[in-house]
C-alpha positions in Angstrom: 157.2 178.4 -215.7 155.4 176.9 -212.7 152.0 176.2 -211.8 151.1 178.9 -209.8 152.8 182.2 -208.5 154.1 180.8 -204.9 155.3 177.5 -206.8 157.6 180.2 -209.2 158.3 182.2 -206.7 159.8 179.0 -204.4 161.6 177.6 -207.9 162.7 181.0 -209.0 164.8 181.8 -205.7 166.0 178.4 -205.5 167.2 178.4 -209.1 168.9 182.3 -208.3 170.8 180.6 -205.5 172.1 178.0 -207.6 173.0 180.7 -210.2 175.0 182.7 -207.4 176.5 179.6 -206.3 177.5 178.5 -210.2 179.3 182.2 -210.5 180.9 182.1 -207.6 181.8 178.4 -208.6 183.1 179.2 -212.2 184.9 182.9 -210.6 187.1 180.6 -207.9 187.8 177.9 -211.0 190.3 180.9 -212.4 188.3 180.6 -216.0 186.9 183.5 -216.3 185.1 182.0 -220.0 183.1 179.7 -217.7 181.3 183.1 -216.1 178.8 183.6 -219.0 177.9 179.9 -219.2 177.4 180.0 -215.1 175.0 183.2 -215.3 172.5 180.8 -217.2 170.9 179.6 -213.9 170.6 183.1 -212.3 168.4 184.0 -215.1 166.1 181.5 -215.3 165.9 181.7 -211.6 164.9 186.0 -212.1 162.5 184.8 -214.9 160.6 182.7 -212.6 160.4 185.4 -210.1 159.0 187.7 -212.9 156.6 184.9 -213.7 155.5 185.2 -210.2 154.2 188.5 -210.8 152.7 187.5 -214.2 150.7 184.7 -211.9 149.5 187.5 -209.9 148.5 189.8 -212.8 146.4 186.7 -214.0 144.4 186.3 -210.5 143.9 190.2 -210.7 146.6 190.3 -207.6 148.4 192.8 -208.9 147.7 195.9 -210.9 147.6 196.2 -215.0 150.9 198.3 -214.9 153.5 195.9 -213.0 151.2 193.0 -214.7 152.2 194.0 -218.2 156.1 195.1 -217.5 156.2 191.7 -215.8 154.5 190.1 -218.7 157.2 191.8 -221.2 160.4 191.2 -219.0 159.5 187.4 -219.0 158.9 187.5 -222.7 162.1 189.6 -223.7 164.2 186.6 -221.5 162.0 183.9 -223.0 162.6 185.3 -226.9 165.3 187.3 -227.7 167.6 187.3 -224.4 168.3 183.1 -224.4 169.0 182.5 -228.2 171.7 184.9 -227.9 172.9 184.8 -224.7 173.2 180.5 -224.6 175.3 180.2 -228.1 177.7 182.8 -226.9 178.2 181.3 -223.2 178.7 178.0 -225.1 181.3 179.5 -227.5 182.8 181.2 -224.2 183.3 178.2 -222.8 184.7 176.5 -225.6 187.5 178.7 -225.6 189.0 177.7 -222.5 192.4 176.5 -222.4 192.0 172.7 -223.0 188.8 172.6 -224.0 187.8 169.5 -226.5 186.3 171.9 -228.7 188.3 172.2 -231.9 188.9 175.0 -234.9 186.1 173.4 -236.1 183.2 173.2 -233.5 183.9 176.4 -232.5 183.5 177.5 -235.7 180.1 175.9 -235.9 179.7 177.6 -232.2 180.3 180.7 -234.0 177.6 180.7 -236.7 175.1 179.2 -234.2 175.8 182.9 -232.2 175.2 184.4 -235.4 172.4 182.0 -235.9 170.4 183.1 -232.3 171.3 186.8 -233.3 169.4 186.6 -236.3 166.3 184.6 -234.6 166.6 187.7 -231.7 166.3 190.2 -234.0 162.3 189.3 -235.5 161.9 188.0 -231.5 162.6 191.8 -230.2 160.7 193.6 -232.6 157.6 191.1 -231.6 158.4 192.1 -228.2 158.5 195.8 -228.5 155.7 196.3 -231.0 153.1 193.9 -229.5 151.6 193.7 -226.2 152.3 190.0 -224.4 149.0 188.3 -222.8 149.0 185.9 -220.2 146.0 183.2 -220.1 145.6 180.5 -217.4 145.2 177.0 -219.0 144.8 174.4 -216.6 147.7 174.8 -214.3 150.0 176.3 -216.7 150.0 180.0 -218.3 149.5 180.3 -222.0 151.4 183.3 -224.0 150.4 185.3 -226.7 152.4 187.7 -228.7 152.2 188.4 -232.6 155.0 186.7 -234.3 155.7 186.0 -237.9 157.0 183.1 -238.9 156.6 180.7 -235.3 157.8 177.4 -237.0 160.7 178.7 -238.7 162.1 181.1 -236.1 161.4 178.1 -233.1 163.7 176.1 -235.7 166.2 178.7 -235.6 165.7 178.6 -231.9 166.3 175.4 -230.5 169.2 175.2 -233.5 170.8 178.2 -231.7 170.3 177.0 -227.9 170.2 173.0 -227.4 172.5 172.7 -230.9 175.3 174.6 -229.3 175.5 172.9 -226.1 174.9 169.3 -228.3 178.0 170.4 -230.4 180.0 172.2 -228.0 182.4 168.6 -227.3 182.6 168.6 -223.3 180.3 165.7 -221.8 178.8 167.7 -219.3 177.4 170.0 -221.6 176.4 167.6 -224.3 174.5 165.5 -221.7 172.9 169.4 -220.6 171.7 169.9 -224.0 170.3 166.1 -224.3 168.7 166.8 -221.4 167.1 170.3 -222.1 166.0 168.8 -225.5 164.1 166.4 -224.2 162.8 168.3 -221.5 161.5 170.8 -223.7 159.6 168.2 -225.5 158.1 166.6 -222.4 157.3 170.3 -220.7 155.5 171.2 -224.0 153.2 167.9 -224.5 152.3 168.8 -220.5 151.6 172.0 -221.4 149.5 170.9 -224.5 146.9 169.2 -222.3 147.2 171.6 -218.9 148.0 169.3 -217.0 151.1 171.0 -215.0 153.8 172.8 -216.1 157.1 171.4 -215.2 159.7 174.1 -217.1 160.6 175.2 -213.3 161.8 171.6 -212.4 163.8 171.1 -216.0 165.2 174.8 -214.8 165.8 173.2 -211.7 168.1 170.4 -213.3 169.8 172.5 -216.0 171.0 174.7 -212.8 172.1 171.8 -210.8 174.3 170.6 -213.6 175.9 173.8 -215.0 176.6 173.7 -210.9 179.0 170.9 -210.7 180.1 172.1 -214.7 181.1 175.7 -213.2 183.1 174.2 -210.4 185.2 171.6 -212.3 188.8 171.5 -212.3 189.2 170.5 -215.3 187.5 169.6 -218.8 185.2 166.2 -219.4 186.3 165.2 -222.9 183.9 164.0 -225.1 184.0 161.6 -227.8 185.0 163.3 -231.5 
């Protein structure tokens, strides 16, 4: 999420290079349970271009029709597609030959997929049975969709996503899930008081990072 459509649509194909660069990165590596992990930065690039077109449904640049499939497709990526599809890249990942991940963690990994299935599930139907709005608040966009339970299924949320890069036990990805933790928090107290929003530019970093992760010859252990 930028500021304004040209400012998502500059971030968005920059991020979508650095997604086709992190798959062609983690294809050459030989680990082929890097790929999922890689594809991360390809879609947040694509949601920013869809947010593009949101921006322009909210100037009245663009007609009700594309306006509301563009506002879904961002929300479907927003809510159900990234609880499930981070966990699993994680637990991917943590099955690669030598990987510090243990019996244990990806154990853990494994009920945290299970974990961002189940928050997917309420997140879909919210998606499918309500329409999404889009409302320009200061120089961010604010969402609206009918869902039950926010607090709880955010918990599950940011359990599923930043706790399975936290726990996965390679550095890189520990420091990734650090950082899009705290990110998160600073993106949504800018957001608070539309001032800007700055998801684009944490987007930006999580995309350079899983860059140089993708390409790596070999695993950064981590501390038990």
């Amino acid at each position: 999420m930028c500021w304004s459509a040209q400012a998502d649509a500059l971030a968005g194909g920059l991020v979508a290079g650095a997604g086709v660069a992190c798959l062609v990165r983690a294809r050459r590596s030989g680990r082929p349970q890097r790929l999922p992990l890689a594809a991360l930065p390809l879609v947040l690039g694509v949601h920013q271009l869809i947010e593009a077109l949101v921006w322009l449904g909210a100037d009245d640049g663009l007609a009700d029709g594309p306006a509301g499939a563009a506002r879904t497709a961002w929300a479907a990526i927003a809510l159900p597609l990234l609880p499930v599809l981070v966990p699993t890249a994680v637990w991917c990942a943590a099955t690669e030959p030598g990987d510090p991940a243990g019996p244990a963690r990806r154990r853990v990994l494994a009920a945290l997929v299970l974990l961002g299935a189940a928050v997917a599930i309420p997140l879909t139907a919210a998606v499918a049975g309500h329409p999404v709005t889009a409302t320009p608040h200061g120089h961010t966009l604010d969402y609206a969709i009918g869902l039950p339970h926010p607090a709880l299924l955010l918990t599950g949320y940011l359990l599923a996503t930043v706790g399975s890069l936290l726990i996965s036990g390679d550095r890189l990805l520990r420091r990734l899930g650090l950082l899009t933790g705290a990110g998160a928090l600073a993106c949504a107290l800018l957001w608070r008081f539309a001032f800007v929003s700055t998801w684009c530019a944490l987007a930006a970093l999580v995309s350079l990072l899983l860059l140089r992760w993708a390409g790596r010859p070999r695993v950064a252990r981590s501390m038990p």
